[in-house]
TORVO-703346 format. One record per residue (C-alpha): residue in three letters; x, y, z. Coordinates in steps of 0.1 Angstrom, whole numbers, padded with zeros to 4 digits, always signed. Each point is the difference from the previous one (the first is absolute). Layout:
<atoms>
ALAXYZ ...
</atoms>
This chain:
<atoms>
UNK+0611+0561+0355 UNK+0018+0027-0020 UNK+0013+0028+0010 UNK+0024+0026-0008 UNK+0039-0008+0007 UNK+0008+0033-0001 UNK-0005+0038-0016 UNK+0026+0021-0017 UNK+0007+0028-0018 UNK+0027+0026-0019 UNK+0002+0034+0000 UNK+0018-0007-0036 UNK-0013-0015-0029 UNK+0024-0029-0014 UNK+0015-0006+0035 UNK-0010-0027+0023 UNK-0027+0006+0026 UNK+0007-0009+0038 UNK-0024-0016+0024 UNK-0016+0029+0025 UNK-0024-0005+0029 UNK-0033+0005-0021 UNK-0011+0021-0026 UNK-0033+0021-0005 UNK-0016-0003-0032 UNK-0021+0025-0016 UNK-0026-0001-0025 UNK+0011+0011-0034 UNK+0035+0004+0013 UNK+0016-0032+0011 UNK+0022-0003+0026 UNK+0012+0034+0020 UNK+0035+0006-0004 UNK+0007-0028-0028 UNK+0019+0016-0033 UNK-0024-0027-0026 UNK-0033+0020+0022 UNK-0024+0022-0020 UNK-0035+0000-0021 UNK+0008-0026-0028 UNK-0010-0037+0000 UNK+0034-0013+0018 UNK-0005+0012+0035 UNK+0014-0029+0020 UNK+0018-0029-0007 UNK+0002-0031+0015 UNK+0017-0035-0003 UNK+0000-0034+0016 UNK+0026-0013+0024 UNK-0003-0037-0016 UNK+0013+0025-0030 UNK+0026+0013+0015 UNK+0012-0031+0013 UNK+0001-0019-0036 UNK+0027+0029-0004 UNK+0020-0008+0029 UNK-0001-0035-0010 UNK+0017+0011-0027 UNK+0031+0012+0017 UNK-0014+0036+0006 UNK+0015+0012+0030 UNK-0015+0026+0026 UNK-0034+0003-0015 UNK-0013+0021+0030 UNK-0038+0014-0001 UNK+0002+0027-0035 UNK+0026-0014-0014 UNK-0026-0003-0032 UNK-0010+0036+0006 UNK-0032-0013+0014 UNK-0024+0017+0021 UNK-0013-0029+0018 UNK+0012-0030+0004 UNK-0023-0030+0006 UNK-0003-0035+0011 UNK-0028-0029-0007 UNK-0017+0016-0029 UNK+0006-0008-0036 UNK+0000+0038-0012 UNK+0009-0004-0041 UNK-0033-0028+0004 UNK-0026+0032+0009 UNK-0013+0012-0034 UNK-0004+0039-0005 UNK-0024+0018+0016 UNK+0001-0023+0031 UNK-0003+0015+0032 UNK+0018-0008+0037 UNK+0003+0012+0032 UNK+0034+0006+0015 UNK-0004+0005+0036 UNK-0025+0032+0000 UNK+0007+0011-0031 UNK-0019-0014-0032 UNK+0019-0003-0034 UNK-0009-0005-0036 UNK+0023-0019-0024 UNK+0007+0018-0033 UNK+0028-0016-0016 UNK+0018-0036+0000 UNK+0040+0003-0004 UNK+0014+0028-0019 UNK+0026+0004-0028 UNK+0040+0001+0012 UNK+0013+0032-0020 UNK+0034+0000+0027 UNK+0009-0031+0009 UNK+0006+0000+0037 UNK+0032-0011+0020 UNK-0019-0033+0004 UNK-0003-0008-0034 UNK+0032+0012-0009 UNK+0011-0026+0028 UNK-0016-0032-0011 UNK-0017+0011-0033 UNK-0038+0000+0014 UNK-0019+0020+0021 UNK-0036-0009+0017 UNK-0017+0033+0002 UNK-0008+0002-0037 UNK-0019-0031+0000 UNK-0012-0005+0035 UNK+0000+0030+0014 UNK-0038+0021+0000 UNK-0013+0034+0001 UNK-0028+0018+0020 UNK-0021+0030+0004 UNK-0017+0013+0035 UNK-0034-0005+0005 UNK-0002+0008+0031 UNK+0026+0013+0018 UNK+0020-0004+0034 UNK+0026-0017+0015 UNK+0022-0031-0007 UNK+0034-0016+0021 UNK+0015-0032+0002 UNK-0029-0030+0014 UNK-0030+0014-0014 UNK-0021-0023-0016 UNK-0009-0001-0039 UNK-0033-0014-0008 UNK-0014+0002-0038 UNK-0034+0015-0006 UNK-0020-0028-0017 UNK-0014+0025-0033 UNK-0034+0000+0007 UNK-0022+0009-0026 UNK-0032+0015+0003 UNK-0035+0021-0009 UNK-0022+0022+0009 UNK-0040+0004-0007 UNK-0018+0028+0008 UNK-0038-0007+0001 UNK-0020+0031-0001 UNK-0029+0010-0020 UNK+0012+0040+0001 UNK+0034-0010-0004 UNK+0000-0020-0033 UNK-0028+0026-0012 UNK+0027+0030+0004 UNK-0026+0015+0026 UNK+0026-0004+0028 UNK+0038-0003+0004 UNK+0016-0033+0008 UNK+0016+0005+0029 UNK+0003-0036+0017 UNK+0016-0012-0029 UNK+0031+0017+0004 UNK+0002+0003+0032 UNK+0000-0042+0000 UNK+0029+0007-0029 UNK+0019+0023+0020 UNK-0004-0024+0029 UNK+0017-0026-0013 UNK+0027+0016-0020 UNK+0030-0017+0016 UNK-0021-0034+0006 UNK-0011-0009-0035 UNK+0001+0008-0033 UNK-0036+0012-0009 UNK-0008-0014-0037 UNK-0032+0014-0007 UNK-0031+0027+0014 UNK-0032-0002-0006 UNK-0032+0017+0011 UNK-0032-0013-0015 UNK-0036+0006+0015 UNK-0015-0021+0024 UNK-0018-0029-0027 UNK+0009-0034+0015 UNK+0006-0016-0034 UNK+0027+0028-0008 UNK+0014-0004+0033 UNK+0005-0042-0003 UNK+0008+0008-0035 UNK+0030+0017+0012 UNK+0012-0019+0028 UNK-0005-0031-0025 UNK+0022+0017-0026 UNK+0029+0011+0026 UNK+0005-0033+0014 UNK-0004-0021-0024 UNK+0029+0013-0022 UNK+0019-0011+0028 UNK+0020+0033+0004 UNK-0010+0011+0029 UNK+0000-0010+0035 UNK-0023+0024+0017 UNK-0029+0016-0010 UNK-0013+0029+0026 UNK-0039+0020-0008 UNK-0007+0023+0016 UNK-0036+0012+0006 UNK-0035-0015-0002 UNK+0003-0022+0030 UNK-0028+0019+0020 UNK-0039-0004+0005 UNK-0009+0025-0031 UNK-0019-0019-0025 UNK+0028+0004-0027 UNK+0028-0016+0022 UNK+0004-0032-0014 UNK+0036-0002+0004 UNK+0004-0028+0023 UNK-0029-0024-0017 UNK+0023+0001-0040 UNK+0033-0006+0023 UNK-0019-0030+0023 UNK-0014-0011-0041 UNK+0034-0001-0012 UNK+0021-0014+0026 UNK+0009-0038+0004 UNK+0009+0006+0036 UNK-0008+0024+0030 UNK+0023+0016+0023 UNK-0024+0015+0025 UNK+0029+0006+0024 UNK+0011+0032-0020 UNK-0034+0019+0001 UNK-0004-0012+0035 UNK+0034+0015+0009 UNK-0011+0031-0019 UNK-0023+0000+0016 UNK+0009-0003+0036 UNK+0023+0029-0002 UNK-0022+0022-0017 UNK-0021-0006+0028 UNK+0022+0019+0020 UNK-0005+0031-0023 UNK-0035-0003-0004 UNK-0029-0019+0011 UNK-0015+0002-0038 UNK+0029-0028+0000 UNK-0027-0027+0002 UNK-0020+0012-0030 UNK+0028-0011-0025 UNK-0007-0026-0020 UNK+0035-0003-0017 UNK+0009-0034-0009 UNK+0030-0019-0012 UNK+0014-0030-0020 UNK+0024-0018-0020 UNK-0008-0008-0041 UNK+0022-0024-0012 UNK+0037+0018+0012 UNK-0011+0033+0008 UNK-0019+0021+0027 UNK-0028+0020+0000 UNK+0001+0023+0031 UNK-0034+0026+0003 UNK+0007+0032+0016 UNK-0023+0029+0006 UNK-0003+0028-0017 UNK+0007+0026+0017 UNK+0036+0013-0008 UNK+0008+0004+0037 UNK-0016-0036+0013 UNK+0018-0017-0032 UNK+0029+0007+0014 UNK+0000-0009+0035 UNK-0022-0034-0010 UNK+0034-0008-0025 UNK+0024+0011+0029 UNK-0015-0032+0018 UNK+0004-0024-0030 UNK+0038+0013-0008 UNK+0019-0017+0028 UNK-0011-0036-0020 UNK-0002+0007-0037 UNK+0032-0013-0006 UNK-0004-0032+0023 UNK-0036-0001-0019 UNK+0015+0006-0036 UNK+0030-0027+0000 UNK-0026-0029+0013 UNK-0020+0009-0029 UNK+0031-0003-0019 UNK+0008-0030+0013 UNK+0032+0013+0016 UNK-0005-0006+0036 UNK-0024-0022+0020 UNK+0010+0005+0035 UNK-0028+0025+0021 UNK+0016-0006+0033 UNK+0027+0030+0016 UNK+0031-0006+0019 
</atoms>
């Protein structure tokens, strides 16, 4: 598992930072009380034990937690191996990386010592996503980068006759879950409808694919008949859960006819269209997209729970 060694910080820039109890992060602040904090791109750095142990092994003595001036330190993660824009959680709080190393303009005590230095190279940087609290144990857990799109199917809304409000609220829904690559909203004509979800996945750049609307009994919802022509697989176990809980909302629950399935690596997930019901229905699928995206990816196979 990794997990954070420790946290430190400076009240001085260009001075090394010393290990505290734990640290509250802010969003579009960094760390309270750390000198390097403030709205920029370099909010909170962090570096790898394993790297500060190459440096010991080098005859570096006393390299205590900061000694690099970094934020957080961390063990059993390979930080400088996370590509920009990747996201993680650190205990409660969730970070996104911005920057990989950083140039040396002042060589540090360090290299002056033994004529190298490991944060340049291996050390990373982060902005906060979402902010809270961090201290010495918490775990670190990367956020698989999930990418996704949304389909609004509505005669009024692709006509300009109404306002698309599902849409966004699926965006703003999954804002710090997945990176949403595309919107659409096209009326409800099932050849435009499989026409898109055929598009979408077969480029084979995104791994979920959520419409919402036309899953009713109205003679225009043909929603889930293009995603059920499309698919090479059902997962009826998604609109059932949906289902289910939506049940406890509503007794109009039942008249759903939502459906869901895989087409070659991605999903197609049907949601209603209601702005408000949208929601809750993807609330219910959120706790297994990632499980359900990295078996699709190939990346995991075991469906069991310790």
């Amino acid at each position: 598992m990794a997990r954070v060694v420790a946290v430190n910080i400076s009240e001085k820039k260009g001075t090394f930072k010393h290990p505290v109890d734990q640290v509250t992060l802010m969003v579009d602040h960094g760390i309270q009380g750390d000198a390097h904090a403030g709205n920029w791109h370099r909010q909170v750095s962090l570096l790898a034990q394993e790297s500060i142990d190459k440096m010991a092994a080098m005859g570096v003595d006393d390299l205590t937690p900061g000694k690099f001036a970094e934020n957080i330190t961390t063990q059993g993660i390979d930080l400088v191996s996370l590509p920009v824009g990747s996201r993680l959680w650190v205990g409660e709080v969730l970070m996104e990386v911005t920057q990989i190393g950083k140039e040396c303009h002042h060589h540090c005590q360090i290299y002056q010592q033994v004529g190298m230095c490991v944060m340049p190279t291996e050390g990373i940087f982060t902005k906060v996503i979402k902010e809270g609290t961090v201290k010495a144990g918490d775990e670190i857990v990367t956020v698989p980068s999930i990418r996704a799109a949304v389909i609004t199917i509505s005669d009024k809304g692709s006509s300009g006759a109404r306002e698309d409000k599902s849409g966004p609220a699926l965006v703003e829904a999954l804002k710090d879950l997945a990176v949403v690559n595309e919107t659409l909203i096209i009326p409800d004509e099932r050849d435009q409808i499989e026409a898109a979800l055929c598009r979408l996945a077969d480029a084979g750049a995104t791994d979920v694919i959520f419409t919402t609307g036309g899953t009713g009994f109205a003679p225009r919802d043909v929603t889930p008949e293009a995603t059920l022509a499309v698919i090479d697989r059902a997962v009826p176990g998604i609109p059932e859960a949906m289902r289910q809980a939506s049940a406890q909302i509503t007794p109009r629950a039942m008249l759903s006819r939502a459906a869901a399935g895989i087409r070659k690596r991605t999903l197609i997930v049907n949601l209603p269209g209601s702005p408000k019901a949208a929601v809750e229905c993807l609330q219910v699928f959120l706790p297994v997209m990632v499980h359900a995206v990295e078996t699709l990816r190939g990346e995991t196979y075991e469906c069991g729970r310790k």
